[in-house]
N, C-alpha and C positions, 0 to 999 in steps of 0.2 A: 367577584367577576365584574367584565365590564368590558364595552367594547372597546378594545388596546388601544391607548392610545398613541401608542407608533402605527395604528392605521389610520387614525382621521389626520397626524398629524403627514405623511407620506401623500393623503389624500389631497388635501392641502395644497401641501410642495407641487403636486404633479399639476393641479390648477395654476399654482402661481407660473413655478418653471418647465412642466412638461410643454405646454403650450403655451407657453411664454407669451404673454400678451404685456404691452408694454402698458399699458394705460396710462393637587387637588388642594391649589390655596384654595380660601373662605376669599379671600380678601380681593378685592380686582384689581386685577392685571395692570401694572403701571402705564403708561405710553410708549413704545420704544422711544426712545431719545434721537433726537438728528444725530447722522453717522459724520463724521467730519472726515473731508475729502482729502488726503494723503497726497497733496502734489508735488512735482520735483521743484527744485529750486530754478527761478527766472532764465539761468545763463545753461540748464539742464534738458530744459521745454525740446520736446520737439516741434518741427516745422510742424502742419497740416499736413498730412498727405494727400499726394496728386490724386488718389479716388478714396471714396469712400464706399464702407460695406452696404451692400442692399438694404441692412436690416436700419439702415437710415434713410433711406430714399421708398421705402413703404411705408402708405400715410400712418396715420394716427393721430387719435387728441391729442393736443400740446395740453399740457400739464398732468396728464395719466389719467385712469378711468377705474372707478370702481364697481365692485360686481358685489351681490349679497349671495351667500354658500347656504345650498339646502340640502337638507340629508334628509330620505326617502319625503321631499318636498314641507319640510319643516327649517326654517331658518336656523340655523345653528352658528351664523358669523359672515363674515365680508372681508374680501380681500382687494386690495389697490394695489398696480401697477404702474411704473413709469420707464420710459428709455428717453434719453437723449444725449449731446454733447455733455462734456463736464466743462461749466462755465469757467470759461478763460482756456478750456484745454480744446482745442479742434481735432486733436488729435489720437482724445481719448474719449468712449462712453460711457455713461454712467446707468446700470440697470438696476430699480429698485422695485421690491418685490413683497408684501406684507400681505402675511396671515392673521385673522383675529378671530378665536373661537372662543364659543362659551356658551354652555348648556349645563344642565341638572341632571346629575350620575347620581341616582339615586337620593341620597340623604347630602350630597355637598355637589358645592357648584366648578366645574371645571370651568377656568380660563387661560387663554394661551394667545399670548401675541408671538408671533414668529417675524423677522425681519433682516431681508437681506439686502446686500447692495453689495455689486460688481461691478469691478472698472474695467471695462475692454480697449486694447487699441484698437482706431474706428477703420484702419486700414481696411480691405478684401480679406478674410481670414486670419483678422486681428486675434492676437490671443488674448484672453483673461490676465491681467498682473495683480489685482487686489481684490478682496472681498472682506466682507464683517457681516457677520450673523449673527442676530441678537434675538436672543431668550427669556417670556419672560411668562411670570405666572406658573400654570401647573406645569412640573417638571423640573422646577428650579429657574434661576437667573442667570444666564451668562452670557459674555459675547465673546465670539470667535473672529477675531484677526489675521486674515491671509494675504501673506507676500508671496504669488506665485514667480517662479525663474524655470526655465529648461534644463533643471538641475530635478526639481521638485516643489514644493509648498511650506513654507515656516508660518505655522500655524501658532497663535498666541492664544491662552483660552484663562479670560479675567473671567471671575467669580467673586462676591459681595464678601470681604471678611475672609480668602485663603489668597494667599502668593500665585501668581502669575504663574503659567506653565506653556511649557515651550514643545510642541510635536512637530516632528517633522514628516513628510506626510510624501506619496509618489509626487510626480508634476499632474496634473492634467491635461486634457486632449480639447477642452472644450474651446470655442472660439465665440466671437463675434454674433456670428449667424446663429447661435445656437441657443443667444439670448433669446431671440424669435422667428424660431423656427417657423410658426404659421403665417406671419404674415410674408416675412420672405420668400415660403411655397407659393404661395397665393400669385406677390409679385412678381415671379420667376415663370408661376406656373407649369410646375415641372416639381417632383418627388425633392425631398431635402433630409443627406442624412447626417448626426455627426455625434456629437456627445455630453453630455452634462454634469458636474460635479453635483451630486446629491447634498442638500444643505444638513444634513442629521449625522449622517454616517461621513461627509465627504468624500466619499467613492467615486471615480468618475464611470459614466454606463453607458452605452450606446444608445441613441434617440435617432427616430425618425419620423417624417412626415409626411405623408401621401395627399394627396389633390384630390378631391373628390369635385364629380360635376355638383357647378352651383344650384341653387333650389332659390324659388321664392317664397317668404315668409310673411306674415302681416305686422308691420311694425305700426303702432300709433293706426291704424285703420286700413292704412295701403299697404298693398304688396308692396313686396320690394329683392331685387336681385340681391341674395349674397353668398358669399363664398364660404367654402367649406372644406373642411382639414381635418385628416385624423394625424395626431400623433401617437406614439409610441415609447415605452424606455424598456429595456432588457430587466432594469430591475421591476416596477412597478405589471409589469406586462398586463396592462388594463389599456384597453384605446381610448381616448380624451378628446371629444370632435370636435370642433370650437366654428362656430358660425362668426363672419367677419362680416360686416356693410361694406359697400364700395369706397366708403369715404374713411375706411378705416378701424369704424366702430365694433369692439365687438360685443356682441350681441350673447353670446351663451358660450360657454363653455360644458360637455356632460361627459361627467366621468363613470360609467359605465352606464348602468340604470338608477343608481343609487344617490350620488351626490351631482349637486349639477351649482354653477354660477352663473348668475343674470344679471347682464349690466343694469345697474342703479344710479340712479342720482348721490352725490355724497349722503346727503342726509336722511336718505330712506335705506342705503348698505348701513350705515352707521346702528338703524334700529335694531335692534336681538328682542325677539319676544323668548320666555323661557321656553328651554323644550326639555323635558324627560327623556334622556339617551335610554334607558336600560328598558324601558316599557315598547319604545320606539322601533326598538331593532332587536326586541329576544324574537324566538323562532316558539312561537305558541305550540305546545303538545294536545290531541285530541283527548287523552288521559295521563293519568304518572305512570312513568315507568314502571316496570318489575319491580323485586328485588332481587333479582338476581342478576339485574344490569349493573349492582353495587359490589356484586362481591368478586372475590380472587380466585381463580377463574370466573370469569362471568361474559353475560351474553344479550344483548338484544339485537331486534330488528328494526328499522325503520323504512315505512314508504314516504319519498319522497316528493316534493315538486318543484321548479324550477331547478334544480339540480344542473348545470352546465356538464357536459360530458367531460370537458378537463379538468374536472375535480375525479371524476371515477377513476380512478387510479387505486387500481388494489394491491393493497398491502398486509403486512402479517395484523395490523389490527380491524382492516378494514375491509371490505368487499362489496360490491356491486354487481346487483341482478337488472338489467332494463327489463319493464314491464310491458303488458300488449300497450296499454292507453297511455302508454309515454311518459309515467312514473318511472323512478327506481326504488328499489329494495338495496335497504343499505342493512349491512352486518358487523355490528359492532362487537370484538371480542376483547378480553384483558387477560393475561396470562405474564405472570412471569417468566424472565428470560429461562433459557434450559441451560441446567449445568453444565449441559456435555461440550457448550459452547462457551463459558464464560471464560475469559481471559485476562492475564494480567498486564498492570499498566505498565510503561506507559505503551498504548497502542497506537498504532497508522489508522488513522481517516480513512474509510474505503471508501470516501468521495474525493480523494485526491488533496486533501489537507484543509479542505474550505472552513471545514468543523475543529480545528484548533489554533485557528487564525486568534491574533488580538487585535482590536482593532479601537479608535478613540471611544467610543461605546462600552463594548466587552469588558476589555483593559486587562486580560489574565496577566498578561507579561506586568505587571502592574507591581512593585514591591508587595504594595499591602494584600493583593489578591494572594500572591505569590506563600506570603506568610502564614495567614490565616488556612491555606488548600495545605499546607505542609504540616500544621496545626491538629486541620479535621481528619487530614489520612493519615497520619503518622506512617509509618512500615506497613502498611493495608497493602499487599502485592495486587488483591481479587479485583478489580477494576469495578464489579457491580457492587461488593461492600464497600467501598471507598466512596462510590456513586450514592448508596444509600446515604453513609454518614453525616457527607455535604448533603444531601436534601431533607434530612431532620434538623441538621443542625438549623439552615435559612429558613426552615417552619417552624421552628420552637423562639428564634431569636428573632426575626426580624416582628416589628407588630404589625398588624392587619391595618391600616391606615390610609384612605385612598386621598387623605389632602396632605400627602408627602413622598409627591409624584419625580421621580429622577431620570435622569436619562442616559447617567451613565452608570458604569459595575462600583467605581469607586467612590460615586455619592452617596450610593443607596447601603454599604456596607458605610459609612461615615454617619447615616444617621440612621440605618438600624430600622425604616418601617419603609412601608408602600403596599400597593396592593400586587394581583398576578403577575403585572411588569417586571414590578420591581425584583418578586419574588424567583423569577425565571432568569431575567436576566441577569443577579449576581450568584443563580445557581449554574448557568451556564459557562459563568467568568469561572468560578473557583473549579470546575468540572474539566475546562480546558487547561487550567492551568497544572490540573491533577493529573495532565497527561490521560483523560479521557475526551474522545470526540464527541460533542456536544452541540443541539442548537436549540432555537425556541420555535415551540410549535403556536400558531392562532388556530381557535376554531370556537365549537360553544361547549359546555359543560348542563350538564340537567341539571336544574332548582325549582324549588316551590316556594316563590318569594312570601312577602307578606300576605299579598293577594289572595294566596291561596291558589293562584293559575301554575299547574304544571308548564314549564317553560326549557327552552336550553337557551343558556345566555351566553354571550360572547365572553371569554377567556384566553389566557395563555399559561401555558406551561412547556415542558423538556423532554427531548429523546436523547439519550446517551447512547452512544457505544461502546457496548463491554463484553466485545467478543460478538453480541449481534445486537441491533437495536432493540430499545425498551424504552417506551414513556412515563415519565415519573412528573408527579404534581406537587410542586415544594407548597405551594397556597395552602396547600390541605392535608398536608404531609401523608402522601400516597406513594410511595415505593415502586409502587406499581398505582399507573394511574386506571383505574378502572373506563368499563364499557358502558359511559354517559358521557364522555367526553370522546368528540367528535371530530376531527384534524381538518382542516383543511386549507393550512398556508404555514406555512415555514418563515423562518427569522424577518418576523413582522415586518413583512412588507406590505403592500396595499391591493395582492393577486386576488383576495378573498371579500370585498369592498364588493364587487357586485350581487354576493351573495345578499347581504344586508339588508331585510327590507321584501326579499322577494324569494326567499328559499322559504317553502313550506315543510311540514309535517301532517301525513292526512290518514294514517294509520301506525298501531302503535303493536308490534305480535309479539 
C-alpha cells in the first residue's frame, strides 16, 4: 500500500496548471532535458498580432518563479513555472510548467520529475498548437510530443529502448488564457472560465476561476495587499487558492488543507529534506480491528473525524450515521455479489460507457491487453468468474515491487511488477477489455506495519460490473475485497487529497 501515486502526481499538475502560475527507481531522477522549440520555417512565421492575450499583459517575474511543495506541511519537492513570448516568435507563447517529487515510501525512495511546455498563439483566445511532456524517474521515462490542429492531437510517445508510437487523440478546447487563469482573473477582475488539457491522462476538463476579495498578508515583516483566487477543474474538484502580490509575485498556492506551495528562492525550493510518506499520511487506529472486518461476509464500524459530508455517499459497501458531536459512524460491509444478479458479458456500463472507455492510460483496445483478456477468459460467459480469473491471474503474476512504478496498462503488463497502481490498473485494462465495466477505486486499507501501530494506509484497488457492482483487490488477491478497505475516490484522481493528513479515526466498534 501507499499513497497512489496518481494522487500526489494530479496533485502536482493541479499546482503547476490548475492555477497556472507562470513564474519507485532507487536511483534519482535525471533532469528533464531542455525541450527544443518546434518553429515554422522563416517565410511561414507569422506577423505579431494587433493585440495580445491578457495573460501577457499581467505582471510577473521575468524568468519564472519557484515555489517548494508540502504535504501536510513537510517538504516533499518544488515546482518552477515560466510564460513568456517564444523568442524570435511574437506571435506565439511559450508555457513551462515542472514538477519535482521525492520522498521515502516506506523501504525505497520515490522520485518524479514531471515537465511540461506549451506553445500557445499569443492572440486574444489564442489556441494551444504544441506541447511535450516529459517523464521521468518513478513511473518510468517518457516524453509526449503534441501537434494540436482543429481536427484533433497527434500525439508522439518516445520511450528509452521501444519504437516510437503514434495516438491520435480529440482536439482540445484549452486556449491562451487558460495557461493563467489566475492572474488573468485578477487582471480582469471578474470570474474566468475555460479548460485545460490534463498532462497524465490528456483529457481536456473544464476550469474555472473566481475572484475572491483581496486580504493582507505579512510578507518579509509588512503587510501587504494581495490578491486572491480560487480555481477549480471538473476533474480534480478540489479548490487551489493561490495568493498573488500586486507586482505579480505569487506568494502560495493551497491545495485543499493538505498540500500547499510557497514561493522560494531557487536555491532553498531546490532543498528536499527526506520525508516518510506511509507514516506521514496513514490514518492511525485507536486499536486493531476485529476479525471479522477480514472475513467473507464481514463487517465493521468506524467513528470518524474530519470526514467532509461529500464523501458520505452511501453505497452497497458503505454507509453513514452523522453523530450528536459531529462525528460520523461509518459501516463498512463485504459480501459477494448475489447470484440472482450476476450476468454475462459482455455488458453495458450503467454509467453510460465511462467504465469501458480505453484510454492512453488503460489501453484495453490495446493488441496485447486484447490478447492476454481473451487468454484469461477464454469462453467464461459469467462476467464475475471471468472478473475473478483476471484478478488471480494480476496477483499471482505480477511481483509485489514498488521501484517499478508505470503509468501505463501496457507497461506494467511488459514488465510484469509494481505495486497497488500497477496492480489495479492493468486489472482494470484486461477487465474492460473483457467486456466488463471496470474502474479504480483510491482510499485506505487496514495494516499493522512493522511498528506494530494499527493503521489504515492509503491503497488502491477495483469495482467491476457483473450484473451489480463488487470490489475486488488484485494486490492481495481478494475476490471480494473485504471490510478494511475504505473507498473514497474513484479512477485516481486528486478528490480524496484533502482527506490526507486530516481524516481521523477515534473509535473502533
Amino acid at each position: 500500500m501507499r499513497l497512489p501515486r496518481r494522487v500526489l502526481l494530479p496533485v502536482g499538475a493541479a499546482l503547476l496548471s490548475l492555477a497556472l502560475v507562470q513564474c519507485k527507481k532507487q536511483e534519482p531522477a535525471p533532469e528533464a532535458a531542455p525541450v527544443q522549440v518546434r518553429t515554422q520555417p522563416p517565410q511561414e512565421q507569422a506577423q505579431a498580432p494587433a493585440t495580445v492575450s491578457d495573460v501577457l499583459k499581467a505582471p510577473r517575474p521575468q524568468g519564472g518563479e519557484y515555489l517548494g511543495l508540502y504535504l501536510v506541511d513537510k517538504k516533499v519537492g518544488y515546482v518552477f513555472n515560466d510564460l513568456a513570448p517564444v523568442p524570435g516568435r511574437s506571435d506565439r507563447v511559450r508555457s513551462v510548467n515542472e514538477l519535482h517529487f521525492k520522498a521515502q515510501v516506506g523501504a525505497r525512495l520515490s522520485e518524479r520529475v514531471h515537465r511540461e511546455e506549451r506553445i500557445y498563439e499569443s492572440r486574444p483566445g489564442g489556441k494551444l498548437v504544441a506541447f511535450t511532456i516529459e517523464q521521468r524517474g518513478d513511473g518510468g521515462n517518457q516524453t509526449l510530443v503534441g501537434t494540436v490542429t482543429a481536427g484533433g492531437m497527434s500525439v508522439v510517445r518516445k520511450r528509452p529502448g521501444l519504437p516510437d508510437e503514434t495516438v491520435n487523440l480529440p482536439a482540445t478546447t484549452e486556449v491562451v488564457e487558460d495557461a493563467d487563469q489566475v492572474r488573468v482573473a485578477l487582471l480582469r477582475q471578474t470570474n474566468v472560465s475555460g479548460s485545460a488539457m490534463d498532462g497524465t491522462d490528456l483529457g481536456t476538463y473544464k476550469v474555472s476561476t473566481t475572484v475572491q476579495p483581496a486580504e493582507e498578508r505579512l510578507i518579509s515583516g509588512v503587510k501587504v495587499k494581495v490578491g486572491k483566487a480560487v480555481s477549480m477543474s471538473e476533474k480534480e474538484k478540489v479548490p487551489v487558492t493561490a495568493w498573488v502580490a500586486e507586482d505579480g509575485r505569487l506568494l502560495e498556492l493551497e491545495y485543499g488543507q493538505t498540500m500547499k506551495a510557497r514561493a522560494e528562492p531557487e536555491e532553498m525550493a531546490k532543498r528536499l529534506d527526506m520525508v516518510e510518506v506511509f507514516g506521514l499520511t496513514r490514518v492511525v487506529l485507536p486499536k486493531a480491528l476485529p476479525p471479522e472486518a477480514q472475513a467473507i461476509p464481514g463487517q465493521v464500524k468506524l467513528v470518524m473525524e474530519n470526514l467532509p459530508e461529500k464523501f458520505q455517499r452511501d453505497t452497497y459497501r458503505q454507509t453513514y450515521q452523522a453523530q450528536p458531536d459531529g462525528r460520523v459512524l461509518v459501516t463498512l460491509s463485504a459480501r459477494p455479489p448475489e447470484p440472482r444478479k450476476l450476468a454475462p458479458r459482455p455488458l453495458k456500463d450503467p454509467e453510460g460507457g465511462e467504465n469501458l472507455k480505453s484510454s492512453i492510460i488503460v489501453e484495453s483496445d490495446s493488441t496485447q491487453i486484447r490478447e492476454l483478456a481473451t487468454q484469461l477468459v477464454g469462453n467464461e460467459k459469467d462476467a464475475y468468474s471471468a472478473a475473478k480469473k483476471i484478478v488471480e491471474w494480476v496477483a499471482t503474476n505480477l511481483k509485489k515491487d514498488y521501484g517499478a512504478s508505470a503509468d501505463r496498462a501496457t507497461d506494467v503488463l511488459r514488465q510484469r511488477k509494481g505495486d497497488c497502481t500497477e496492480h489495479s490498473l492493468l486489472t482494470v485494462s484486461l477487465l474492460r477489455a473483457s467486456g466488463i465495466p471496470a474502474r479504480r477505486v483510491d482510499g485506505v486499507i487496514y495494516m499493522v506495519n512493522q511498528d506494530g501501530v494499527p493503521a489504515l494506509y492509503w491503497h488502491e484497488w477495483v469495482e467491476a460490473f457483473v450484473g451489480e457492482w463488487t470490489q475486488m483487490d488484485p494486490t492481495f488477491n481478494q475476490v471480494v475485497a473485504d471490510a478494511t478497505h475504505f473507498g473514497v475516490g474513484q479512477e485516481a484522481n486528486a478528490e480524496i487529497t484533502p482527506l490526507i493528513g486530516t481524516l481521523k479515526v477515534v473509535e473502533v466498534r
